[in-house]
N, C-alpha and C positions, 0 to 999 in steps of 0.2 A: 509536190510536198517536200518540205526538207526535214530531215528527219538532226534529231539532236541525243545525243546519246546517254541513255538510261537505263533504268535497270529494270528489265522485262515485265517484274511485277515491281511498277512504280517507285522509285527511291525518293524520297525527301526527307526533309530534317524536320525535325519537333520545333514549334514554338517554347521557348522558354518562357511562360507565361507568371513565373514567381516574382511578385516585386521585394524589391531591395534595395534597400532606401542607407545610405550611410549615415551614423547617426553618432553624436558625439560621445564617449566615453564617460560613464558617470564617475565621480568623485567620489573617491571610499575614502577614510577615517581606518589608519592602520592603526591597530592596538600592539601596544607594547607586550613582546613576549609571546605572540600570537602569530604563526603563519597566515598568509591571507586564503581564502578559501578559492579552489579553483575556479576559474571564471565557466558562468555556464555556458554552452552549447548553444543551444536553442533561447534564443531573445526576440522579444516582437520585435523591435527595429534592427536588429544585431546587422553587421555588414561582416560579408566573410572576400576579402580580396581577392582569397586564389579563388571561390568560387565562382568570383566574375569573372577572373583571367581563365576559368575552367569553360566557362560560357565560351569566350574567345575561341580556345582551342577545338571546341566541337564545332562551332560555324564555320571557321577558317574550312578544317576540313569537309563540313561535308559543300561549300559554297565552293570551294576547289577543285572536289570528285564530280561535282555538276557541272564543271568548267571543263572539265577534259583534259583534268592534269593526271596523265598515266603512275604518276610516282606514288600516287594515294588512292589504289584500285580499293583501297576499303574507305574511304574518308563514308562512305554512309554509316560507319559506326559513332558518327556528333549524333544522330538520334536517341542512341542508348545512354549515352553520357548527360544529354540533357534531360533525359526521362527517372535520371536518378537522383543528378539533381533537384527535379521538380521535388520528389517523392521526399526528400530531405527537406527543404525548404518547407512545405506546406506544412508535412508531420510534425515540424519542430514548431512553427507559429500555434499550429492548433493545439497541440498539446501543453504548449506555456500555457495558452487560452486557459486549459483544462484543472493545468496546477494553480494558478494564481485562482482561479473566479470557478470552477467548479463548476465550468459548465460551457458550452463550445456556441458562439452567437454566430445562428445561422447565415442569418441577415445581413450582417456586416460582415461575415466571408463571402459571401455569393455576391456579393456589391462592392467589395474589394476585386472580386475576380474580372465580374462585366467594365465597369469602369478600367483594367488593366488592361484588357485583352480586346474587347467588341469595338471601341471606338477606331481604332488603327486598322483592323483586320477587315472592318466593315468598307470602310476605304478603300483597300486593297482589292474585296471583292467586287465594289461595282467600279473603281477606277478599271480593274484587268477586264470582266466584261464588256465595259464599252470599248478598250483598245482592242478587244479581241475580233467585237463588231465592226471595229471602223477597217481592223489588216488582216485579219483571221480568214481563212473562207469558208462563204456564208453557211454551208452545209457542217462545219464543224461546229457555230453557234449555238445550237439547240440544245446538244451535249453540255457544252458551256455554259450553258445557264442553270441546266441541271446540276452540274458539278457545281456552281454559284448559292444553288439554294439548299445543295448539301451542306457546300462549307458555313456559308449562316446558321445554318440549325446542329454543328458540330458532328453529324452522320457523316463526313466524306469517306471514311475508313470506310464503314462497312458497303458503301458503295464502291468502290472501288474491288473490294474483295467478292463482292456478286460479282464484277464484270469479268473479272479474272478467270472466275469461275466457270460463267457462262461464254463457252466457248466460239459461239458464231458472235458474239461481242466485246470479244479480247482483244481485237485487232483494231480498236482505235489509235490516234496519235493520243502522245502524252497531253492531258488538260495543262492548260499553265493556272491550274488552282489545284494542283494535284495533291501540293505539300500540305496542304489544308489536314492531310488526313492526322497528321500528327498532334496537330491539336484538336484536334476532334480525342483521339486518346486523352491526352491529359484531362481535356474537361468534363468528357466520361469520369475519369479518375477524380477529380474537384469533383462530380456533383454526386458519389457515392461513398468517395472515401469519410469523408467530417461523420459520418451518419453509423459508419460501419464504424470511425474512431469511439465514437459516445459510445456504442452499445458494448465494444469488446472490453473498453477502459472502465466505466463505470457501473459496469452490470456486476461485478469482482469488488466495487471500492470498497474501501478498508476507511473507517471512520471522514467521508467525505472527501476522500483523496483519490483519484482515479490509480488502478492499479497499471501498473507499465508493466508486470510481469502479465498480465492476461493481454495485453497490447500489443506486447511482444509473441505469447503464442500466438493468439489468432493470426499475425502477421504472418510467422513461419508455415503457420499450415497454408495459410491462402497464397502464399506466393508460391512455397510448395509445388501446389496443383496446378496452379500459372506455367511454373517453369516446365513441369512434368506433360503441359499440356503442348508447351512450344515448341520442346523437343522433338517429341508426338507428330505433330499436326506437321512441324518443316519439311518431314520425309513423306507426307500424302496429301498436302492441300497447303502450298508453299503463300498464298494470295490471304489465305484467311491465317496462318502463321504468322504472316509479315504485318498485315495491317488490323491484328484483332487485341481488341482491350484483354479478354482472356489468354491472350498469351503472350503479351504485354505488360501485364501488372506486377510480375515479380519482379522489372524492372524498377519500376517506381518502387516498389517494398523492399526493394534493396537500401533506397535513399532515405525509406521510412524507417526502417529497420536502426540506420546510422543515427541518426533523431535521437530516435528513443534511447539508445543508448550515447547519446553524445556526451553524461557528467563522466562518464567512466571514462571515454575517450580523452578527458580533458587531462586525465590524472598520469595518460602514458611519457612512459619517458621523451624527453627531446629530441635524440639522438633515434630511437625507434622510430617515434614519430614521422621527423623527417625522413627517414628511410621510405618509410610507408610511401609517403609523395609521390618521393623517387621513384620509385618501383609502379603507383600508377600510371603516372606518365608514359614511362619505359611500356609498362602495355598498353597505352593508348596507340601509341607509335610502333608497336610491333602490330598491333589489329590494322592500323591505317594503312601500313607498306606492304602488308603480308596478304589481307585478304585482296580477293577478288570478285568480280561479278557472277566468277566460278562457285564460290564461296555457299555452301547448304545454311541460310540467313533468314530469319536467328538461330533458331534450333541450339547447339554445342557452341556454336560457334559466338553465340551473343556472351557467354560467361565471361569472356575475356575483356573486352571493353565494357563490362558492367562491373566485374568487379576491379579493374583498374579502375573507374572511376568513383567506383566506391572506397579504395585504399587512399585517395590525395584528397577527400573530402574526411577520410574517416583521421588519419593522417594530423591534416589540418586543426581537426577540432583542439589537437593541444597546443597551437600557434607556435610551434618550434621555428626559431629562426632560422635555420637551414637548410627549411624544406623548401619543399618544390612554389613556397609563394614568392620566392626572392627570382624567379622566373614570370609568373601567373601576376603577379604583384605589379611587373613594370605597366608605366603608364599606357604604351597602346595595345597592349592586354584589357588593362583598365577600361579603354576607350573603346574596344570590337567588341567585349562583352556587356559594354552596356548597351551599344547599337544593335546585340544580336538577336531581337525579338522584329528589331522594322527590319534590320536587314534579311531577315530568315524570310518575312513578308516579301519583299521586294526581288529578292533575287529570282528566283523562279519563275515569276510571269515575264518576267526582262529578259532571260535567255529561251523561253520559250515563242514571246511572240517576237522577240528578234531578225529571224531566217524570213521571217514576213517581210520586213522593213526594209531589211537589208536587201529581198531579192536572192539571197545566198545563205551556204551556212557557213558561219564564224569560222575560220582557225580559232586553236587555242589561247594565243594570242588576243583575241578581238574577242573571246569570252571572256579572259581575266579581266580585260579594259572594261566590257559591261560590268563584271559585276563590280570592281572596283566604283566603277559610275554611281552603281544601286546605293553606296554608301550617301550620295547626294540626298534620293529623295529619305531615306531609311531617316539620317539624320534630319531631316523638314519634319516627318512623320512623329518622330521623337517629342520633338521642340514644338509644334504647334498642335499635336494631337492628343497622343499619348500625355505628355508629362500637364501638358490646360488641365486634363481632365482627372486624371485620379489623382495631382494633388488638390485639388479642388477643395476647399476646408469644406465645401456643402454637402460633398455626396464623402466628407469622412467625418462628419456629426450627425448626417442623417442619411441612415444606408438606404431609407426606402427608397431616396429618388434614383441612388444608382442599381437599385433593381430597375423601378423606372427607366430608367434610361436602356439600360442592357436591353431589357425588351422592347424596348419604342425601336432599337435600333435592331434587333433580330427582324422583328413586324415588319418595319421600313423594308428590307435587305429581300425579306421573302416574297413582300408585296413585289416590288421592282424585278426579280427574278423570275416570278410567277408570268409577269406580262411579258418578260425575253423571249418564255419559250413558246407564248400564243402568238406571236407576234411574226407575220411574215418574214420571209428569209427573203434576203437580196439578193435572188439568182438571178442573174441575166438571160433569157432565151434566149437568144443570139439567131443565127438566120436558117432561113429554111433551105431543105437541101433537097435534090430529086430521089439522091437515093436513099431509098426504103431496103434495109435489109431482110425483113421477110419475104419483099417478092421476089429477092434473088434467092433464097435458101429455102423455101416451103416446099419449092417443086418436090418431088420423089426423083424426079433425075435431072436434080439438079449432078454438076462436076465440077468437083474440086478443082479443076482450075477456073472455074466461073466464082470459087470463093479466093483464090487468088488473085486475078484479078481485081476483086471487089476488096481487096485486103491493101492492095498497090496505089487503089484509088483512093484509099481511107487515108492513107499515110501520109499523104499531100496535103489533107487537110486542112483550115487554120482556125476556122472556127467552130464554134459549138451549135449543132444543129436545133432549131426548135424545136422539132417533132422526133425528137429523141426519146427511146422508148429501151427499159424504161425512165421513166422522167431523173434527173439527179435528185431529185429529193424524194422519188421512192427506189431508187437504184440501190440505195445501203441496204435496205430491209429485201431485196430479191432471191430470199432463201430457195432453195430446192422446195417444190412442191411435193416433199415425199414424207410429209406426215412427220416431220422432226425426228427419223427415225436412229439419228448420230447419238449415240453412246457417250455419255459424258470421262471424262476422265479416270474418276472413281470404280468408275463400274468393270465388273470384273468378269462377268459373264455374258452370253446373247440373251438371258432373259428378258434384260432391259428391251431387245429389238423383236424379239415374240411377243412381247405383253405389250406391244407398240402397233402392233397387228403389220410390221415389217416384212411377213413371210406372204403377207397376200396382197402387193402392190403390181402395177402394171394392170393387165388383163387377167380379170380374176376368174373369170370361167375356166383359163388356159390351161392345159395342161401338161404343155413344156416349161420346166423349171430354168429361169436363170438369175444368176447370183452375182449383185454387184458388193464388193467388198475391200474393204480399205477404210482409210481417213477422210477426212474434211474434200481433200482434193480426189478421192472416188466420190463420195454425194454429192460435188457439184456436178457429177456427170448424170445424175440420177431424170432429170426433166430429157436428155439427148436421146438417154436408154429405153426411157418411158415410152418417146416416139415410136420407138423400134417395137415394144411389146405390145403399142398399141397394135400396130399394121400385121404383126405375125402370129397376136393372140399367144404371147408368152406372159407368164405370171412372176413376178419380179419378185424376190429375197433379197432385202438390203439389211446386208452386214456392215454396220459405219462406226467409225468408235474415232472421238478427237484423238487426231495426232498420233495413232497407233497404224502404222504401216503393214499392211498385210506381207510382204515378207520377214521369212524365217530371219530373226535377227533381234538381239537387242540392243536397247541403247538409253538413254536418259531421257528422264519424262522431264520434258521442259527445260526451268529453270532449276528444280529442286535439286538437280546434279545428283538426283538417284535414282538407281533403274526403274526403268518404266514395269514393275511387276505388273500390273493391273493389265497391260495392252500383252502379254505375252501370257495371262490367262484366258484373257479376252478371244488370243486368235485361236488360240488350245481348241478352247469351245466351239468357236467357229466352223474350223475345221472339219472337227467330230460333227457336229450338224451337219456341215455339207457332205462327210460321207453319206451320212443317213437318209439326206434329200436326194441323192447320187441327180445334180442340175445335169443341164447338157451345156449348160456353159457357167464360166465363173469369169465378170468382167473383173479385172482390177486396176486400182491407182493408187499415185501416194505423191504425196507432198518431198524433192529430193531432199534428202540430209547431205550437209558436209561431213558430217563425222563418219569416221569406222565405224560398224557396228561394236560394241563390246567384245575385246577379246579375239576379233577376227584379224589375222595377219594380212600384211598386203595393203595396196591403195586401196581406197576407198572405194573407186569405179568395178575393180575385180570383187571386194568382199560385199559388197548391194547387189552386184549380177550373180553373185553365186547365191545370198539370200533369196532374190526370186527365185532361182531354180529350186531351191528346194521345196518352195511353197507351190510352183508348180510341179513339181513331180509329186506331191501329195494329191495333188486335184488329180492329174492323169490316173491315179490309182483307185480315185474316186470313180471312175468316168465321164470325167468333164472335159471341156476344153475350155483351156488355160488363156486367158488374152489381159495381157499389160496394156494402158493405153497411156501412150507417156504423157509425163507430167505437160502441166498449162505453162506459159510465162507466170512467174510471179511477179510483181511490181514492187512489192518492197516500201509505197509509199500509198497512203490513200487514194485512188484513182477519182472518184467522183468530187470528193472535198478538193483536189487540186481543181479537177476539172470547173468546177464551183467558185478557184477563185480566178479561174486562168480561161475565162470565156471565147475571149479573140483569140489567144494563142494556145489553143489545147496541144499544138503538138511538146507544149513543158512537158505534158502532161504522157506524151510517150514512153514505151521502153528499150533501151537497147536488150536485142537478143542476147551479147556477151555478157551482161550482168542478170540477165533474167530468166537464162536458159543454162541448163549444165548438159553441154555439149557433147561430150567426154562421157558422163554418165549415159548420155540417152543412147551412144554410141556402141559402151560396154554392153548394155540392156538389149540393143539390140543386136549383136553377136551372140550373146548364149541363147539368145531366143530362134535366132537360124541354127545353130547347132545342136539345137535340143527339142527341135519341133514346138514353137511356142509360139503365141501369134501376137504381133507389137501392132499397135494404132498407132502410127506417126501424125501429132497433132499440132506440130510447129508451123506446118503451113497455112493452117485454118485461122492464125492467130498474128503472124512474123511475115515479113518480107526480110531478105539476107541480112538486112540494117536496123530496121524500125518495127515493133509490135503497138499497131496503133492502140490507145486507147478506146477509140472508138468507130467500129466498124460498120459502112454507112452509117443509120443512124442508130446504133446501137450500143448502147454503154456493155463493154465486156467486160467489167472487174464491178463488183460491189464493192470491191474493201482495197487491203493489200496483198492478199491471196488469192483470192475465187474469184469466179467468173458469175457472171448474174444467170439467174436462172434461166432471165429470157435468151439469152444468146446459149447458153445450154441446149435452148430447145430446138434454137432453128438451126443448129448442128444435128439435129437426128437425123437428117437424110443421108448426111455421109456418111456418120456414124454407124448407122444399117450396113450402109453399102461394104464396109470396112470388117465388117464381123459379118458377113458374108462371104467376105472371101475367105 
């Protein structure tokens, strides 16, 4: 699998989904002695220049930061800039709607909207679908269609934001329909905002006039709560901050906000005016060069490219000549912002299934030329889809058929995606092989060097075994059989793994207590350990929390780039139980970090070996014995979805130990653990020869994902695994 670089929880850019249409300037009749009245704001056809050359500048960036131009580690702020835009554009059309005719025509905005948006994007989704089927591998499809029939029906966000959430499912590759999510927000926002506009506006009117001060409050208060809520939510649940309409919307009520008040904007001075430009600009480009993937996103951090682009829009509204549109104005501004709805489509799936086509992944280089290329079909897409259909004089005298149409083609979208995902996958069996790995490993004595051996013979490899167990297409789902007893993120306590009935796993008669505890990368071990309590009638405790390391140490939860509080209450708790339990042993594992702990001085190798000590010298005091089982190879890339598309040649599909083992750490680990009386599992041999960690040993797929190992090779590891915690 080739991996393409993105931002952990999903980055893509918003469709710009407002149309905007240039439209001739009417003819006024100047009266003598009479200034002329400011020109207003908000016009059904009105064109606003920089706001297309503003289009421009959000695309550029964020199709840039998707390219792998390090100069613009924030280019994913064109999401916020287009989202305020939208929120401007729409407010201002619906609300003319409002003043002029005194009442908001549902019909012909919802048939404005389908006709602008459905036709192009519908394209988009089943054109990337079938290219995904024909170079994708096949095991990644399924997912792909699911994400296909998200983006039709405008839910991609909040699918995205479960997966993020749900931890044994966070470890997919990026969809290349990822970017979908962003319009899924706006249209969220189109199909609630008109409905919230009528009731705030005209519930207040003053002799048949919608009032713009009650439009204006409710606005404040409900973005308000939006922003209060994004803030909020950045710092404990980074995946539903990023991609949730609720903490999202006081961006777009930023651009609604500028709307409503645009006649007052009209009246500011020139010279202000264009400063204003100025000055958004200047922080578009301080958010662009400044943030990074580091970056706690949106949260604090979104104000700054939301209200830059709310000052060159707000700025604008009094058309001062020296603003920032004599920049935004030039014609291939003109020309990127009007392409930047097909190209916002276009680019994403192109560098995504890319690395497929190619065999490799891009340089930076050979990503700028793709997406420079997307400009090709973006413009096709423009010209024979988009622009046939919603100037169409039929579907803008009669909105019902472009409701019609909007939904014949969601129907169409969902039908066709519905049958993707019942629809066999193209995995190849590939040939059959003598060796069976459970009749080398089931023995009770069996010898690790008989799993070495059998590790030397895997690595030789070339093709993909039939009788592959288990199969690549139930390999992704080979969870631990231990009752899902992994602690989500959030959670702050063991309650979660008590009220999971986690204290009575293994042999439940038993009466020797032992406790496996750790992360993701301790429950994978949980089926090897199980062996062992079968055979000795010990009763298993599984303490498991995502991504929270059972050594004493802290460090960053995730991507949120702020301390993981919640795992360093979690282990708090832990702990205090296993006094209480007083086990006769405590397995543990963890997933390595590159990073320092927080605060801790020193390499990183010395400050992780001293964390374990301290976590076990609490167990010793317990009464336990302490045993580390060093970490697995991690892969780093899908192992079954490669293996899925790479049948003849699985060894793509291998790992070098130098990138998939941290040497040096495992080395540190197990020095303080000879010095300190602590017992290490060395499990690089059961997985590694000096060179190559096969993918799949005999016929045994060992990775589900790009972390864990499949349950079932977990399990025919219990014989040594015994043997190993016997000594």
């Amino acid at each position: 699998m080739i991996k393409l670089k993105t931002y952990e929880a999903p980055v893509s850019i918003p469709a710009q989904a407002v149309e905007v249409t240039k439209a001739p300037a009417p003819k006024r009749r100047r009266r003598r002695g009479r200034r002329p009245s400011p020109r207003p704001v908000v016009r059904a056809t009105g064109f606003r220049a920089d706001i297309q050359g503003l289009r421009a500048v959000a695309v550029v960036l964020v199709v840039g930061y998707h390219a792998g131009i390090g100069a613009i580690g924030g280019g994913y702020v064109g999401v916020d800039i287009f989202f305020v835009i939208s929120g401007f554009l729409i407010t201002g059309l619906l609300f003319r709607e409002l003043e002029t005719t005194g009442r908001i025509s549902l019909s012909r905005f919802y048939s404005r909207r389908m006709t602008r948006l459905l036709p192009a994007s519908t394209v988009v989704v089943l054109g990337t679908l079938a290219a995904a089927w024909h170079w994708m591998p096949p095991l990644s499809l399924r997912a792909i269609a699911e994400d296909a029939l998200s983006s039709a029906t405008y839910s991609l966000n909040y699918r995205l934001a479960i997966q993020n959430t749900d931890y044994l499912g966070a470890l997919r590759e990026p969809s290349p329909l990822q970017h979908f999510w962003s319009l899924a927000v706006e249209e969220q926002f189109y199909l609630v905002w008109p409905l919230l506009l009528i009731v705030f506006s005209l519930a207040w009117a003053r002799r048949g006039k919608p009032s713009i001060a009650a439009a204006v409050t409710s606005l404040v208060l409900l973005s308000g709560v939006s922003l209060a809520l994004c803030i909020w939510q950045s710092t404990r649940n980074l995946p539903w901050a990023y991609f949730g309409i609720h903490t999202r919307a006081w961006e777009l009520g930023v651009g609604a906000l500028i709307a409503l008040g645009g006649h007052g904007l009209a009246r500011l001075g020139k010279s202000f005016a264009a400063t204003l430009t100025w000055a958004g600009l200047a922080g578009i480009a301080v958010a662009a060069l400044l943030y990074t993937d580091n970056t706690v996103f949106p949260g604090y951090a979104a104000l700054l490219p939301v209200a830059a682009a709310g000052l060159v829009i707000a700025g604008g509204c009094a058309h001062p000549s020296w603003g920032a549109q004599r920049l935004l104005g030039l014609k291939p501004m003109q020309e990127l912002g009007r392409l930047s709805y097909s190209w916002y489509l276009w680019h994403w799936p192109v560098l995504i299934i890319a690395p497929y086509v190619l065999g490799h992944q891009p340089n930076v280089l050979t990503r700028l030329g793709l997406m420079v290329a997307t400009l090709v079909p973006a413009s096709m897409s423009l010209a024979a889809v988009e622009n046939q259909i919603r100037f169409h004089r039929v579907f803008r005298v009669r909105p019902s058929l472009g409701l019609a149409l909007g939904f014949s083609l969601t129907a169409g979208a969902v039908i066709i995606t519905l049958v993707a995902q019942v629809m066999p996958l193209p995995v190849v069996k590939g040939v059959r092989t003598a060796t069976v790995t459970s009749t080398v490993l089931e023995s009770r004595t069996v010898s690790a060097n008989q799993l070495v051996r059998l590790v030397r013979t895997s690595a030789a490899a070339t093709k993909l075994p039939s009788n592959l167990e288990p199969s690549l297409t139930a390999s992704e789902s080979d969870f631990p059989n231990d009752g899902n007893c992994i602690a989500e993120s959030e959670v702050r306590s063991i309650s979660y793994n008590i009220g999971a009935g986690c204290e009575k796993r293994g042999f439940a008669a038993g009466t020797t207590q032992v406790v496996l505890f750790g992360d993701s990368h301790a429950q994978h071990w949980y089926d090897a350990l199980n062996v062992v309590a079968q055979a000795r009638h010990w009763r298993l405790v599984v303490y498991t929390k995502a991504g929270c390391t059972p050594a004493q140490a802290e460090f960053m939860k995730g991507d949120s780039r702020t301390p993981y509080a919640e795992c360093e209450q979690w282990r708090a708790d832990a702990l205090r139980r296993i006094r209480k339990l007083r086990p006769e042993m405590v397995v543990m594992s963890t997933i390595q970090r590159s990073d320092n702990p927080l605060g801790a001085p020193g390499d990183p190798e010395t400050a992780w070996a001293n964390a374990w000590l301290s976590t076990a010298k609490k167990l010793k005091r317990s009464g336990a014995v302490p045993v580390i089982i060093q970490d697995t190879p991690v892969p780093k890339d899908n192992v079954p979805e490669c293996l899925s598309g790479h049948p003849a040649r699985i060894r793509l599909c291998n790992l070098k130990p130098a990138d998939a083992l941290s040497v040096t750490r495992q080395r540190a680990i197990r020095s303080m653990a000879k010095r300190n009386g602590v017992r290490v599992v060395e499990t690089t041999p059961w997985f590694c020869t000096a060179t190559v960690c096969p993918a799949i040993i005999g016929n045994t797929v060992v990775y589900r994902d790009k972390s864990h190992i499949t349950a079932t090779y977990s399990t025919l590891l219990g014989g040594l695994l015994g043997k190993s915690l016997a000594g």
